[in-house]
N, C-alpha and C positions, 0 to 999 in steps of 0.2 A: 281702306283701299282694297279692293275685292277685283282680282282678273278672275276669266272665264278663260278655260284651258281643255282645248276637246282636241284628245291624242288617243288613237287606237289601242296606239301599244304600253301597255303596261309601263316597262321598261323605262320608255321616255316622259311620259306623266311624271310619273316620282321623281327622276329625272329634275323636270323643270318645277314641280311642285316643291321640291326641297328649297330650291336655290331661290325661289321667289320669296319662300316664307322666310327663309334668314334673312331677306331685305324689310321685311316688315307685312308682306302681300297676303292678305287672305284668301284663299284659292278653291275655287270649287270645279271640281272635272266632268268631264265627260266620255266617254267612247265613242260614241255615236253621233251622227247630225242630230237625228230627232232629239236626245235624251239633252244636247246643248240646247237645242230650241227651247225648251220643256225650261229648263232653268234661266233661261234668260228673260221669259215672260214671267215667272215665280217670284225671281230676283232683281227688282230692279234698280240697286244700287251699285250692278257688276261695273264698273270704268273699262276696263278691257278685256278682248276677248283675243286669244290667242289659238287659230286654227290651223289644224292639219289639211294640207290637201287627200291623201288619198285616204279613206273611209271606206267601211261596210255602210250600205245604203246609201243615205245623201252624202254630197263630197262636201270636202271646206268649203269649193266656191257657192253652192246653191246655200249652205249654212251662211256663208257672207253676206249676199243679195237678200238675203231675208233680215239679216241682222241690222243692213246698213237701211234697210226701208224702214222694220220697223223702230232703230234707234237712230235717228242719224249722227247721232254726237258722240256715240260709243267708239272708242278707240281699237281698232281692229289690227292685227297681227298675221298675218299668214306664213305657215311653216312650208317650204317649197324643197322639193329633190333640188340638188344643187345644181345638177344637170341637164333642166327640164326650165331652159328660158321661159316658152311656153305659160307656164305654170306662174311664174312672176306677174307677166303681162296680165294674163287674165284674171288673177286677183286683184290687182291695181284697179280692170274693170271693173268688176263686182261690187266694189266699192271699200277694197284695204285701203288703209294707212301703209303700211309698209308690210315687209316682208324678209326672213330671216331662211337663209339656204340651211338643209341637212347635207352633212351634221354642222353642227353650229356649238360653240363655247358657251358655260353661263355667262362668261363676262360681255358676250359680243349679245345677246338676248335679253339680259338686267340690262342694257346698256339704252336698246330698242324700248324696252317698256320705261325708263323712267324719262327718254327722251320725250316718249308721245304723251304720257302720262303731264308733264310739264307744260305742255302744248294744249292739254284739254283740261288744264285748271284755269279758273278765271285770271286775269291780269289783276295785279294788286290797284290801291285806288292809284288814278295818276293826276295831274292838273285839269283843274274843270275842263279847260278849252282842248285837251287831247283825248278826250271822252269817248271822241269820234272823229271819224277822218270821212266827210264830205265829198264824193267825185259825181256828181249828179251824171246821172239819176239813183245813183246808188248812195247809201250812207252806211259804214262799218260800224257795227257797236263794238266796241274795243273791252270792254268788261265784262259784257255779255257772249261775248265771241260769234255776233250774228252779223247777216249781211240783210239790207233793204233796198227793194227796187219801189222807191214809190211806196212805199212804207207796207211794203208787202214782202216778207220775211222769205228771203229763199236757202234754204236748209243746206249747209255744207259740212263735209267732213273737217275734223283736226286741218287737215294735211292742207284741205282746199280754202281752207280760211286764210291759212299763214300766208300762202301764197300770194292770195289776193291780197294781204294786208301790206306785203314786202313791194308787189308795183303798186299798189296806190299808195304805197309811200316816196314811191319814185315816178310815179305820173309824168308818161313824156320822154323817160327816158328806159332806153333799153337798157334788161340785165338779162344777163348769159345763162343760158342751163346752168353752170356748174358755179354760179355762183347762187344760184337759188336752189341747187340742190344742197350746198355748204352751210345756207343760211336755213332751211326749210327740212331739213334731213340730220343736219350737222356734219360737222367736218372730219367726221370718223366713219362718217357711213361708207359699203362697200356694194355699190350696186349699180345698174347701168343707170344710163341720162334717160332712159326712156320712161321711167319713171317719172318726171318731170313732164313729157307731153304729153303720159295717161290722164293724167292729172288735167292739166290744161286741158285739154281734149273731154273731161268732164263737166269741169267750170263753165266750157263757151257752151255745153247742152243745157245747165243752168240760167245763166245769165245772155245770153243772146238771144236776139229776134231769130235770126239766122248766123246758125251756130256757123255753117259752111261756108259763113260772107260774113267772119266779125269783126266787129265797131271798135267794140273796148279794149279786148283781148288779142293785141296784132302779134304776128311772128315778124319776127325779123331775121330772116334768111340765115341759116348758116351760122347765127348768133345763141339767137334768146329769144325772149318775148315781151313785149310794150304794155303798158296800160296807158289807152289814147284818153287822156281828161276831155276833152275838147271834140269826144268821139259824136257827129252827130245822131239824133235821136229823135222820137217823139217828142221830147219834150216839151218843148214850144208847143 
């Protein structure tokens, strides 16, 4: 299990370096955006990469956008000023998993990575017939952790799979932010809902015809959000 951990400051590297490796974490650092790029094409058995936002040269976010293009299933971390909403959202953009405020505890950090870490390990075998969850035109690989439109593979993050697998497993009927932040985050997480319609807000750029007029992906007002089985389509 190897995270990627790119922090300016000395201080906080050793910091979070110690506290991973007493969990078992093999950790290789960085200072810089470049010098994290550089290792992550080198190394490509890193599972997660834990970033700082503000940096000499590239920031966390531009290190993000590049990490989440060139891995997409890499598990991503973003370390944010606690005070700089901002700064959350726009990770979320870039393409995080989540996101942990400074200063932050090792308990509240170990807690983030073995969550996402859990999340981006295959599902153990299950019964044949739940291999996969069928909502045409789409089909889930449940072991694989992929999505298909049409048997064309459309690449999502940890964060963006869970989601999609928690409504199509409820096709039809609506579930609320916070209960898919509870289910999708876990029920110790501490962070806004907006987090949940970054997210969404990424999937319908995915999987929509017209992300701005979606089919499968509905809101329901003031709620949550629907996965419509019965959404019409091409398909016919």
């Amino acid at each position: 299990m190897k995270v990627l951990l790119l922090e300016d400051e000395k201080s906080i590297r050793d910091f979070v370096r110690i506290n991973l490796r007493r969990e078992g974490w093999e950790v290789v650092e960085a200072a810089t955006g470049e010098e994290a790029l550089e290792i992550a094409q080198a190394q490509s058995d890193i599972e997660i990469a834990i970033l700082d936002v503000m940096l000499p040269g590239i920031d966390g976010f531009e290190v993000c956008g590049q990490l989440r293009k060139k891995y997409p299933r890499l598990g991503i971390i973003m370390l944010t000023a606690k005070s700089q909403e901002l700064d959350k959202v726009m990770g979320l953009e870039f393409g995080a998993d989540d996101y942990v405020s400074k200063p932050f505890s090792p308990a509240e950090l170990l807690a983030r990575v073995k969550a996402l870490h859990r999340r981006l390990a295959p599902l153990p075998a299950a019964v044949e017939d739940k291999n996969t969850i069928d909502i045409a035109p789409f089909t889930l690989l449940l072991d694989e952790r992929k999505l298909l439109k049409k048997d064309q593979e459309i690449v999502l993050t940890p964060k963006e799979f869970s989601i999609i697998k928690l409504l199509a497993e409820n096709a039809n009927k609506a579930i609320s932010r916070d209960e898919i932040l509870r289910k999708v985050w876990g029920q110790f997480f501490v962070g806004d809902l907006k987090i949940v319609d970054v997210n969404i807000r990424r999937i319908r750029q995915k999987i929509e015809d017209d992300p701005a007029h979606p089919t499968f992906l509905e809101t329901v007002w003031g709620y949550g959000y629907l996965w419509r089985k019965d959404a019409p389509d091409e398909r016919n």
